[in-house]
N, C-alpha and C positions, 0 to 999 in steps of 0.2 A: 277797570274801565271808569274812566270821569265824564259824569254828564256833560252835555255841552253848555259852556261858559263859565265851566266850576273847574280852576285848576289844581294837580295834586300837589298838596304843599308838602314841602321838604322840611326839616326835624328845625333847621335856622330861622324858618317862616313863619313856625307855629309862637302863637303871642304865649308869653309864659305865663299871663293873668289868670290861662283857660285852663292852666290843670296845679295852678298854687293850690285850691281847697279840696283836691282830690285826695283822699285816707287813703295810706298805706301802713300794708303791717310788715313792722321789724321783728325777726328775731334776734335772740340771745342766745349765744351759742358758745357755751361754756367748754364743752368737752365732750368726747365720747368713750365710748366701750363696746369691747367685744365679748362675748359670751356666747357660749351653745344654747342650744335650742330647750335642752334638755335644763340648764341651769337657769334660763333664762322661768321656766313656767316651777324650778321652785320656789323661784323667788316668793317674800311672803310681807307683812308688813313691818317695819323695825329694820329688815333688812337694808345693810349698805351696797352700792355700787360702785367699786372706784372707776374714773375717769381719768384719760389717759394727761391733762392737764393740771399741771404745777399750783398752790395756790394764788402764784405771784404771776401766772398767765395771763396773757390782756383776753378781754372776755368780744366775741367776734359779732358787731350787729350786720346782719342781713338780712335783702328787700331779695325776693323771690331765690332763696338760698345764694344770693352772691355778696359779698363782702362791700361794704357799704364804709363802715367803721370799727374801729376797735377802741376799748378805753379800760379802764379799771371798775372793778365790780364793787359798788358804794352801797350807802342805805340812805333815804332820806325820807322822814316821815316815815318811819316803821315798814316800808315799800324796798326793794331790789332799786338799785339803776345805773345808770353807767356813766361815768366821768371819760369824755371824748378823748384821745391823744393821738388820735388818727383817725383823718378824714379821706376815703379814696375821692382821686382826680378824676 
């Protein structure tokens, strides 16, 4: 329900000024694994986990678990980060 003389604006309407400085967090989403329950809690420290992706896999960034972008997994300044080669539409 909209107050009277306040109309509901539609997604084309909204000025894009009003949510440029609004933070959001990306994931990096490298790969996953399956495992029991059972292996899962002997896990201990030192221990590996393999994941089901390649090292030459593009690494997947997502904004509320969906696919955002993907790129290659770099380092710069001693830091993780991701070189873009795909941008979803």
């Amino acid at each position: 329900m909209t107050e009277p003389g306040i109309a509901a604006a539609s997604a084309s309407q909204i000025n894009p000024k009003l949510i440029d400085s609004v933070e959001v967090a990306l994931d990096a989403f490298v790969g996953s694994a399956r495992m029991t329950v059972g292996e899962l809690v002997m896990l201990k420290a030192g221990a590996t986990v393999s994941l089901d992706a390649t090292l030459s896999a593009a690494v997947e960034l997502r904004l509320n678990g969906a696919a955002v972008a993907r790129g290659e997994l770099v380092a710069v300044d001693g830091h993780f980060a991701v070189r873009l080669t795909e941008i979803a539409t």
